[in-house]
C-alpha positions in Angstrom: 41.8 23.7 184.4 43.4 22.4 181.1 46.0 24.6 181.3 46.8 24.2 184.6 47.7 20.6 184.0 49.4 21.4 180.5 51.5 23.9 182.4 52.3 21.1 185.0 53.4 18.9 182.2 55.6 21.4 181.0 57.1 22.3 184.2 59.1 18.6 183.7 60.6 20.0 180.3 62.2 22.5 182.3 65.6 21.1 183.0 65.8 19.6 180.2 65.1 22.4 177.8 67.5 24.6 179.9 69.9 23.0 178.2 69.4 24.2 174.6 69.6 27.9 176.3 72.4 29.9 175.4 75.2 30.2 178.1 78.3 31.4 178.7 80.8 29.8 177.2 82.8 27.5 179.9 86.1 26.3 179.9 86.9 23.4 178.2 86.9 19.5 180.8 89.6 18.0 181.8 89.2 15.2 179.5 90.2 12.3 182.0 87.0 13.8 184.1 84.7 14.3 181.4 84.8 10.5 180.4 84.0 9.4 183.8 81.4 11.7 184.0 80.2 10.3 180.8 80.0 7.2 181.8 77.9 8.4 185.2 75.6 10.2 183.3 74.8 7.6 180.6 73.6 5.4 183.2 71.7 8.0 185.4 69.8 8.8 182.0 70.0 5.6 180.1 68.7 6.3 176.4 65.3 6.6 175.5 64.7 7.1 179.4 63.0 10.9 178.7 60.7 9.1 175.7 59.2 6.4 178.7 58.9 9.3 181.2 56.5 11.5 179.1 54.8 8.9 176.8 54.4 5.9 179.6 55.1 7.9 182.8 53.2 11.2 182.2 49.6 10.2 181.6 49.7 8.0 184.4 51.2 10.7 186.8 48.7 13.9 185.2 45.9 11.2 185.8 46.6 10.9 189.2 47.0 14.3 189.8 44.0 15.0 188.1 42.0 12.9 190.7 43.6 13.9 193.7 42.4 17.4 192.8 39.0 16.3 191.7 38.3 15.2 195.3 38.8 18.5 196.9 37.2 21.8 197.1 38.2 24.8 195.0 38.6 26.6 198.4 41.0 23.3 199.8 43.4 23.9 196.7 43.6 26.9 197.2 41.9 28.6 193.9 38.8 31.3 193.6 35.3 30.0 194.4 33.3 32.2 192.1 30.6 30.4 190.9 30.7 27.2 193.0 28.4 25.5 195.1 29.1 25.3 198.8 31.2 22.2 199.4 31.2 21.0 195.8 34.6 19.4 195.0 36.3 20.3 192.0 35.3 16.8 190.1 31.3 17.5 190.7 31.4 21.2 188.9 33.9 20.4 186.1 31.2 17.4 185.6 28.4 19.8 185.7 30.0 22.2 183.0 31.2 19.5 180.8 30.0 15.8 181.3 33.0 14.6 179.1 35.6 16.3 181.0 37.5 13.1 182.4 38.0 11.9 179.3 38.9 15.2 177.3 41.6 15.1 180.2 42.5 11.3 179.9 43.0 11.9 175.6 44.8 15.2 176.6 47.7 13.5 178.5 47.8 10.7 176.2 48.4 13.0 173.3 51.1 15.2 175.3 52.6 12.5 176.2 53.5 11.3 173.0 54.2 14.6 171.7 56.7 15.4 174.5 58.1 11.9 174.5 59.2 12.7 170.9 60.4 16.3 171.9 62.3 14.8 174.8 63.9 12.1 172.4 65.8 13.8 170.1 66.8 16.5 173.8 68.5 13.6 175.0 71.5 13.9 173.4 71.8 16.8 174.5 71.0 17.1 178.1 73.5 13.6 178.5 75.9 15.9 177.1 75.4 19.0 178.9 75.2 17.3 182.4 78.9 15.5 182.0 80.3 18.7 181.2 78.4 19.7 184.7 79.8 16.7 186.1 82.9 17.0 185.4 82.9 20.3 186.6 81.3 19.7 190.3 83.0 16.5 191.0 87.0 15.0 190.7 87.9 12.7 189.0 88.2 10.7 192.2 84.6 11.1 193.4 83.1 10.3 189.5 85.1 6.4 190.0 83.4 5.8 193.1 80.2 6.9 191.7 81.0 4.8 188.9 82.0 1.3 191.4 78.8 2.2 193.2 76.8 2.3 189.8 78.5 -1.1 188.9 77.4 -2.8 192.1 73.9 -4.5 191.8 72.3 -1.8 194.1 73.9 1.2 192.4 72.7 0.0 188.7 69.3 -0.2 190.0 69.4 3.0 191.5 70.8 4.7 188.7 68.4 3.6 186.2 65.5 4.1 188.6 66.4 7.9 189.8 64.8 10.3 187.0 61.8 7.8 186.6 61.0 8.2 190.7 60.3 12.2 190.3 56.8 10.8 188.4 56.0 8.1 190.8 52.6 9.2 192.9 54.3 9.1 196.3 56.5 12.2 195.2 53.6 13.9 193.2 51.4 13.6 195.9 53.8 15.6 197.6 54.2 18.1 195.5 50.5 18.7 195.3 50.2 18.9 198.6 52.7 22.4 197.9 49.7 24.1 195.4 47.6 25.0 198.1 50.1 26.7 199.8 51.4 28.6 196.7 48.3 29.6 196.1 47.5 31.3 199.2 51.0 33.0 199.7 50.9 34.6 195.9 48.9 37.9 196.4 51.6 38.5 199.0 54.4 37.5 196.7 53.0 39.6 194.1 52.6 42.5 196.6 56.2 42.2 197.9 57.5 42.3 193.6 55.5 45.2 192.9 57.1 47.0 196.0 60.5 45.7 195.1 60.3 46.7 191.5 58.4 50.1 192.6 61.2 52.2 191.8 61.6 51.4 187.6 59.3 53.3 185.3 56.3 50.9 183.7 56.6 49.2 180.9 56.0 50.6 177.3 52.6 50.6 175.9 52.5 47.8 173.2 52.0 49.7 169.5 50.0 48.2 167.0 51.9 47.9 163.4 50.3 49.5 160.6 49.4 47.7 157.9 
C-alpha cells in the first residue's frame, strides 16, 4: 500500500522530469516568440510554484487520497481480496496488520514532500525553459500577446498563478481516484491484448549473473 501512494506521488514528477530526457534536437525559436512565451510561462509557473506543490500541496492531497481509499473495500478499488474479511474496508485491515499505519503514512508524505519539493526546486529552471521553447513552437506570436493581455487582466493573473496548483486540489483527485477502480479491472485484459500484440518477437534474454 506504501508503494502504491509513493508511486502516485511520483506520477506528478512526470512532466516535469520529462524534461531533463534527451530529445531531438529542435530548431532554434524565433526569438520575438520565444520572449512572449517567456513571459506566459513565468507566470503560469511562477518560481518556487513546484517547491509549494510537493512540500505544502502533496501531503495534504496523498492524505486525502489515503482516506478516500481507507473507506472502501479492497474488492470496491478494485485490488485482490486474498486474505480479507468479508466487507472489511481497506482502513480496518491495514489497522489490523499494523496499528500505526496512519501515521507511518502521514510522516511518509511529509518527508516526500519535502524531498521532492527540493528535487522540484532546482527542475524549475528547467521545465520554465523547456515549455517556452514549446510555446513558442505551438502558438504565434499573435496568440502568446493575447494570452499575455488576458494574464495581465485581474482574472487572467489569478488564473495563471492558480492553474498547476488546481491539479492537487481534492475536487480533481477525487476524480481521478474514482479512474483506479476501473484501471484495475480492465488490466488483465490490457495485459492479454500486449502479450498478443507483442506475440510475434522472441522473449527476452535470460539475465546472467557476473562472476566475481
Amino acid at each position: 500500500m506504501r508503494a502504491a501512494f509513493a508511486a502516485a506521488a511520483l506520477a506528478f514528477a512526470v512532466p516535469a522530469l520529462a524534461q531533463t530526457a534527451p530529445m531531438p534536437a529542435a530548431s532554434a525559436p524565433d526569438p520575438a516568440r520565444l520572449a512572449a512565451a517567456e513571459k506566459a510561462v513565468a507566470l503560469l509557473v511562477p518560481d518556487g510554484i513546484y517547491m509549494k506543490m510537493m512540500r505544502d500541496q502533496l501531503p495534504r492531497m496523498m492524505d486525502a487520497m489515503m482516506a478516500q481509499m481507507m473507506g472502501k473495500t479492497p474488492a470496491e478499488l478494485g485490488f485482490p481480496a486474498e486474505g480479507a474479511k468479508e466487507g472489511e474496508t481497506m482502513g480496518a485491515a491495514m489497522a489490523g496488520a499494523d496499528p500505526h499505519f496512519q501515521e507511518r503514512m502521514r510522516i511518509m508524505t511529509r518527508v516526500m514532500g519535502e524531498e521532492m519539493g527540493g528535487i522540484f526546486n532546482k527542475i524549475e529552471p528547467r521545465l520554465r525553459s523547456g515549455l517556452a521553447r514549446a510555446f513558442a513552437r505551438k502558438f504565434t506570436k499573435q496568440q502568446l500577446d493575447e494570452l499575455n493581455a488576458f494574464f495581465a487582466t485581474p482574472a487572467g493573473g489569478i488564473f495563471a498563478n492558480e492553474y498547476l496548483t488546481t491539479f492537487m486540489d481534492p475536487e480533481v483527485i477525487q476524480e481521478m481516484m474514482a479512474v483506479a477502480p476501473e484501471m484495475m479491472k480492465a488490466m488483465p485484459a490490457i495485459m492479454e491484448k500486449v502479450e498478443a500484440a507483442t506475440k510475434h518477437l522472441p522473449p527476452p534474454a535470460p539475465k546472467t549473473s557476473k562472476k566475481e
